[in-house]
N, CA and C atoms as an extended XYZ file, in Angstrom:
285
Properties=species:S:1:pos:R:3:atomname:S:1:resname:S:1:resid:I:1 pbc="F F F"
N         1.777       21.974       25.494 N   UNK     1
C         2.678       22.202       24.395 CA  UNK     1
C         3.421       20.918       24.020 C   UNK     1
N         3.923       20.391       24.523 N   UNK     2
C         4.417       18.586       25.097 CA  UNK     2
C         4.008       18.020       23.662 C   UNK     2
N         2.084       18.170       24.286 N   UNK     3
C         1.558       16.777       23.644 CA  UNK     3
C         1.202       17.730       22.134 C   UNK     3
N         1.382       18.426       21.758 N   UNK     4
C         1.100       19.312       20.568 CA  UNK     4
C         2.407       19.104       19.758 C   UNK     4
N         3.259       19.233       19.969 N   UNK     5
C         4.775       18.712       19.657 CA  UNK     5
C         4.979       17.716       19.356 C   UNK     5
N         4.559       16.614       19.937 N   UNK     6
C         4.915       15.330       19.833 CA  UNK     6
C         3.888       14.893       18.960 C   UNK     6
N         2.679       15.206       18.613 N   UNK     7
C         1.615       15.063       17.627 CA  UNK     7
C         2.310       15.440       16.193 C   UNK     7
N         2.998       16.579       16.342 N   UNK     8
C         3.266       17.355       14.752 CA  UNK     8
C         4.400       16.490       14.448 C   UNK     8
N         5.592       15.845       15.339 N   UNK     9
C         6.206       14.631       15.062 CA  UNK     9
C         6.043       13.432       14.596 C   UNK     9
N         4.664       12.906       14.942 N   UNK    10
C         3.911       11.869       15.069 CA  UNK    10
C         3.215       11.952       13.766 C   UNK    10
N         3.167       12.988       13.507 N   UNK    11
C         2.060       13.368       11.684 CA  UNK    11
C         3.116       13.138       10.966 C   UNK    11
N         4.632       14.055       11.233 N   UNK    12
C         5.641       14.120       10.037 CA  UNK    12
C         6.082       12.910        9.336 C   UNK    12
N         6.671       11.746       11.091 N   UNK    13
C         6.392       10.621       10.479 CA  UNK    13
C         6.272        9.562        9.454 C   UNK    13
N         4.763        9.993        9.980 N   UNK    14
C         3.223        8.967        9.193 CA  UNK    14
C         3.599        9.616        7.510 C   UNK    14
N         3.413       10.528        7.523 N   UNK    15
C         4.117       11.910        6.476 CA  UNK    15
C         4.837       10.549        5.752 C   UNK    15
N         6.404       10.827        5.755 N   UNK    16
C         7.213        9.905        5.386 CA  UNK    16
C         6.912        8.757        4.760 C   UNK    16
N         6.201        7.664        5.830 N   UNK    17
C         6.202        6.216        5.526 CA  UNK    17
C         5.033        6.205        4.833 C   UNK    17
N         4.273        6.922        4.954 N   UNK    18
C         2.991        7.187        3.618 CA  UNK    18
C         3.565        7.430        2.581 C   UNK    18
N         4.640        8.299        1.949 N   UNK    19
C         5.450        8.704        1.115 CA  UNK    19
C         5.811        8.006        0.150 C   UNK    19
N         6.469        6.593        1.009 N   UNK    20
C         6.762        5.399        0.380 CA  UNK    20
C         6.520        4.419       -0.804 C   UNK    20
N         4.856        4.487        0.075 N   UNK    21
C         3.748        4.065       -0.297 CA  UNK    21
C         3.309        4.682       -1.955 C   UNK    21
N         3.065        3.699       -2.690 N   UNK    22
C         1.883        4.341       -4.351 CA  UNK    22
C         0.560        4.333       -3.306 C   UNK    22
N        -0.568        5.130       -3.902 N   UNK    23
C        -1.811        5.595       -3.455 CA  UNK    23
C        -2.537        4.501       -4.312 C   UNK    23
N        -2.089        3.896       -5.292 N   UNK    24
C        -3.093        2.826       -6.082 CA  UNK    24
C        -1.956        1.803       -6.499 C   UNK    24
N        -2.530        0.276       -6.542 N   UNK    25
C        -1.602       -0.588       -6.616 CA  UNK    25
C        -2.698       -1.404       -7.838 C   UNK    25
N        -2.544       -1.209       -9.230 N   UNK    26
C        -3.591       -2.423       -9.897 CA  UNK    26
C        -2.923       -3.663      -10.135 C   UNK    26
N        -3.827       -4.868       -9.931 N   UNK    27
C        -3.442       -5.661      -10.125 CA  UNK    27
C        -4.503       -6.461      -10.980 C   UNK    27
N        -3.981       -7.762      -11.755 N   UNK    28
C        -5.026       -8.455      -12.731 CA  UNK    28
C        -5.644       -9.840      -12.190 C   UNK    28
N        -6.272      -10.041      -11.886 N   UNK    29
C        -6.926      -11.435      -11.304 CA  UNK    29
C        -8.170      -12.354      -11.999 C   UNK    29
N        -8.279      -13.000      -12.630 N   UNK    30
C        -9.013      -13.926      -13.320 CA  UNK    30
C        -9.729      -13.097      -14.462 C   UNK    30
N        -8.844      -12.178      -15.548 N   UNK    31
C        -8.881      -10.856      -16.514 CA  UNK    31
C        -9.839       -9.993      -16.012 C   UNK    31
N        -9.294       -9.874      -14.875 N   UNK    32
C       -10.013       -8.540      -14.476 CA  UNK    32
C        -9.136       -7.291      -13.610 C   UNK    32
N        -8.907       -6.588      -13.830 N   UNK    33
C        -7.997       -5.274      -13.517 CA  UNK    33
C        -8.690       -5.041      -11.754 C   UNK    33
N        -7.794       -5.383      -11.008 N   UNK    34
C        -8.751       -4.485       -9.572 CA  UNK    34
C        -7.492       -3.582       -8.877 C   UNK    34
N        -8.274       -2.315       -8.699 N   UNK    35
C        -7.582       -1.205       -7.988 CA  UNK    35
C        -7.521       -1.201       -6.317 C   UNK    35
N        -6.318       -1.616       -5.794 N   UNK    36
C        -5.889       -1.092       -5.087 CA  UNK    36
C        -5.858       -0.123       -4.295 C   UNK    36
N        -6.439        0.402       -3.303 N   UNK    37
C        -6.309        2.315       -2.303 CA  UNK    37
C        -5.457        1.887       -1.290 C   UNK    37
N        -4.146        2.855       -1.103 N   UNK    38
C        -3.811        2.776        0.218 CA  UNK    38
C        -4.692        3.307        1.382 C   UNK    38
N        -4.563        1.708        2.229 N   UNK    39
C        -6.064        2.471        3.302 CA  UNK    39
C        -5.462        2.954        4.860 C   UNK    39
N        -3.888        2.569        5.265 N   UNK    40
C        -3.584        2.653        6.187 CA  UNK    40
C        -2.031        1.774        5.997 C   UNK    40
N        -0.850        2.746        6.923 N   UNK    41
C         0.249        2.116        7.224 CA  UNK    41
C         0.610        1.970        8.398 C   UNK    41
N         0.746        0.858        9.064 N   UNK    42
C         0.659        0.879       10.535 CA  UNK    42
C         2.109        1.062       11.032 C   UNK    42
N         2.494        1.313       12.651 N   UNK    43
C         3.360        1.876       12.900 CA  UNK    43
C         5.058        0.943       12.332 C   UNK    43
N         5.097       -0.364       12.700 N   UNK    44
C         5.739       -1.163       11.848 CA  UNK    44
C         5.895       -1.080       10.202 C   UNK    44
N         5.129       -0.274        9.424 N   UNK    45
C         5.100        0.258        8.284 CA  UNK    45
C         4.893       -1.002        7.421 C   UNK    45
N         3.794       -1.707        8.037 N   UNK    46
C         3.026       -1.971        6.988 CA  UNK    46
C         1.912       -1.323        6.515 C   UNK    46
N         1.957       -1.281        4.926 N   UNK    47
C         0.939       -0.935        4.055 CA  UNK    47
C        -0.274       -2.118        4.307 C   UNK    47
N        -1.346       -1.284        4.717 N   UNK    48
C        -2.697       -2.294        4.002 CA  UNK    48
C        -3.636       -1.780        3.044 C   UNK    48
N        -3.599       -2.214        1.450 N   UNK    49
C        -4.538       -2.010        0.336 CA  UNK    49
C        -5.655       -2.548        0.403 C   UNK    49
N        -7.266       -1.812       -0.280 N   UNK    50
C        -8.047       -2.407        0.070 CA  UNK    50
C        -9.283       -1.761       -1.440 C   UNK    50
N        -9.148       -2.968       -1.837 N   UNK    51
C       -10.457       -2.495       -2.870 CA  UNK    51
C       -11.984       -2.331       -2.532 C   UNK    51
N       -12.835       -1.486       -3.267 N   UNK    52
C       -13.981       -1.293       -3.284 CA  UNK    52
C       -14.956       -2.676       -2.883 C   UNK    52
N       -14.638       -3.195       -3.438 N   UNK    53
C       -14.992       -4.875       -3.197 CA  UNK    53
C       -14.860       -5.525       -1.971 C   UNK    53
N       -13.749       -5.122       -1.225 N   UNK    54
C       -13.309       -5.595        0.071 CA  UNK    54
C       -12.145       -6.537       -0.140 C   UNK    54
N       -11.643       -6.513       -0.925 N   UNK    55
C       -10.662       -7.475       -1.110 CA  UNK    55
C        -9.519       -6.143       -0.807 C   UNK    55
N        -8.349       -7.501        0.272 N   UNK    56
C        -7.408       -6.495        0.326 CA  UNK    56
C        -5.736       -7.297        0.542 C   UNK    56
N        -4.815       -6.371        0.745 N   UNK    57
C        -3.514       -6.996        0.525 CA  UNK    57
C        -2.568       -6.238        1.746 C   UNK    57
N        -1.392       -6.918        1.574 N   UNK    58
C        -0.212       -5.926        2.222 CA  UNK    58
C         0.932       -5.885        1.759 C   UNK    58
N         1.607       -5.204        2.506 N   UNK    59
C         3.168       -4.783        1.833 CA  UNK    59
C         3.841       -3.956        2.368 C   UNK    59
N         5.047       -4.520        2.776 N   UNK    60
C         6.212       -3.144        3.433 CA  UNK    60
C         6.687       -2.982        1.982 C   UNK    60
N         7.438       -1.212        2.858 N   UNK    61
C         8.593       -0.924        1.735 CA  UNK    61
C         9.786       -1.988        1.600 C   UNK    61
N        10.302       -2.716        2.399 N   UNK    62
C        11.301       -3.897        2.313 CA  UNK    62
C        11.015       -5.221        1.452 C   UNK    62
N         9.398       -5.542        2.081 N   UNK    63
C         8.399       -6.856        1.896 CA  UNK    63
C         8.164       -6.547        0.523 C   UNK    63
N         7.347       -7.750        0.376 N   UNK    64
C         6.274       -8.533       -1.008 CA  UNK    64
C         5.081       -8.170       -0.862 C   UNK    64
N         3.826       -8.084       -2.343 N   UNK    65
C         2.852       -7.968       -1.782 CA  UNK    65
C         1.741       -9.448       -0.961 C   UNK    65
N         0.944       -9.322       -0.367 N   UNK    66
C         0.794      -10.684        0.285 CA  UNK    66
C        -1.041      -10.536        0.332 C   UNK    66
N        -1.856      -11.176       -0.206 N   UNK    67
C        -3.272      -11.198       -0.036 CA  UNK    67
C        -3.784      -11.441        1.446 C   UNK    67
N        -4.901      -10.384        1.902 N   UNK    68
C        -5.856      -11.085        2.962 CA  UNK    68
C        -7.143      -11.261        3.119 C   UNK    68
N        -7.233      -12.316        4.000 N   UNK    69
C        -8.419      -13.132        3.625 CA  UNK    69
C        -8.395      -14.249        2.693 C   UNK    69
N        -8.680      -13.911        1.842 N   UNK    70
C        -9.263      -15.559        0.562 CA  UNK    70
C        -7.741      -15.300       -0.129 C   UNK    70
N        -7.309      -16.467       -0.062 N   UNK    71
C        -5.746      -16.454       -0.738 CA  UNK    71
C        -6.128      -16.909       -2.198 C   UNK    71
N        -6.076      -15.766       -3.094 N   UNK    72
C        -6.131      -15.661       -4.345 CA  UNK    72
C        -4.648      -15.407       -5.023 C   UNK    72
N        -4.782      -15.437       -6.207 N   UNK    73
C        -3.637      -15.170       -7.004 CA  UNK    73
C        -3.743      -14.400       -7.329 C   UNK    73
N        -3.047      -13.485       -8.469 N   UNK    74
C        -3.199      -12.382       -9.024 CA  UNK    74
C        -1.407      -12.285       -9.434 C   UNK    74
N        -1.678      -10.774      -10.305 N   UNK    75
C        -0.347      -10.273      -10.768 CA  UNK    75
C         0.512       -9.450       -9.817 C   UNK    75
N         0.155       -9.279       -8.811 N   UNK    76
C         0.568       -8.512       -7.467 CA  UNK    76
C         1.411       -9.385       -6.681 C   UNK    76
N         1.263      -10.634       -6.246 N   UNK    77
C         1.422      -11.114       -5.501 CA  UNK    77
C         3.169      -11.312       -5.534 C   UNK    77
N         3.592      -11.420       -4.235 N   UNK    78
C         5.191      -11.907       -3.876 CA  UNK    78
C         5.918      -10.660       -4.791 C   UNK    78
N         5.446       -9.601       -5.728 N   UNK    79
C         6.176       -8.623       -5.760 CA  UNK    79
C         6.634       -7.457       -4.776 C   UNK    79
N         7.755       -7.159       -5.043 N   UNK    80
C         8.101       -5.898       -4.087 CA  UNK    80
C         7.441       -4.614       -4.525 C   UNK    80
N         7.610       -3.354       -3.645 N   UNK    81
C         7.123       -1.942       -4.175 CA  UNK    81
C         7.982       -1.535       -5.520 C   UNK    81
N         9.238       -2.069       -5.677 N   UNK    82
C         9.933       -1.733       -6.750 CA  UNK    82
C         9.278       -2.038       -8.188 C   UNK    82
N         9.207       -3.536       -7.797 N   UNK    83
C         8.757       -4.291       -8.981 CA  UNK    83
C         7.184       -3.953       -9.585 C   UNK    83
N         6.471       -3.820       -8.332 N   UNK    84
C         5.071       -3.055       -8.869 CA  UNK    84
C         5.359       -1.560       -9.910 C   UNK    84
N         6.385       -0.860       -8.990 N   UNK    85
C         6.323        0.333      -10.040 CA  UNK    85
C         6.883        0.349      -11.106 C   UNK    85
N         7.645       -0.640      -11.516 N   UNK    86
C         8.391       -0.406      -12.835 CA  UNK    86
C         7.266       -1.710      -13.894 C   UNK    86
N         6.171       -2.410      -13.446 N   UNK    87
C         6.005       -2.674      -14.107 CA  UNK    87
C         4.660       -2.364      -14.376 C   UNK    87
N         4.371       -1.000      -14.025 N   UNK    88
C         3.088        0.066      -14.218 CA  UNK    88
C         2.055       -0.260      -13.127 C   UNK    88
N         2.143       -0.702      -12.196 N   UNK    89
C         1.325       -0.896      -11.600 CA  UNK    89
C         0.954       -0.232      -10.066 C   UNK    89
N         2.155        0.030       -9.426 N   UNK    90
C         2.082        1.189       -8.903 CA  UNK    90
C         2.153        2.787       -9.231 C   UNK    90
N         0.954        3.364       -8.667 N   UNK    91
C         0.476        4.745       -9.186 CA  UNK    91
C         0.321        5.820       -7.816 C   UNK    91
N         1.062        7.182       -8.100 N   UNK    92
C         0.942        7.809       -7.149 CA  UNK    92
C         0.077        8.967       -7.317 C   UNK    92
N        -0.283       10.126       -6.111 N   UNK    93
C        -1.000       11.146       -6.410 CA  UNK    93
C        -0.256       12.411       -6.884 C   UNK    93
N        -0.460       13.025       -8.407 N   UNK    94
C         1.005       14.243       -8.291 CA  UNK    94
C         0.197       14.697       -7.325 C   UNK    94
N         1.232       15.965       -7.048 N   UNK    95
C         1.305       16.687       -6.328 CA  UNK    95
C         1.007       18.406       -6.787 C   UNK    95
């Protein structure tokens, strides 16, 4: 019962700091629009985004967004979660 308990805690959580999180982050990179999936928030609550392509990024709810791998530019970059959403670019799932 313990470890069943502490699991449904452990989901509620994840619950939460997923919450945070937009489910799609677009951003524009050499005129081209690429979408963003939230693919995972690790326990420190970082976000890691990751396109179809394999290109991917990060971002706390506090933090900026930050590229990984091939340090590209784009319209994403060094913004916060705030600033993505007010300037259409973060997108969530209704509900």
């Amino acid at each position: 019962m313990l470890v069943f308990s502490s699991s449904l805690v452990a989901q509620a959580h994840s619950a939460q700091i997923a919450g945070d999180f937009p489910f799609i982050i677009t951003c524009e990179y050499k005129g081209m629009t690429h979408a963003f999936y939230l693919s995972r928030v690790d326990a420190d609550g970082l976000a890691t985004y990751i396109t179809p392509s394999r290109r991917a990024g990060t971002i706390s709810v506090e933090g900026t967004a930050k590229a990984l791998g091939e340090s590209i530019g784009g319209s994403c970059l060094g913004k916060t979660i705030q600033e993505l959403r007010a300037s259409g670019q973060a997108h969530d799932l209704s509900r």
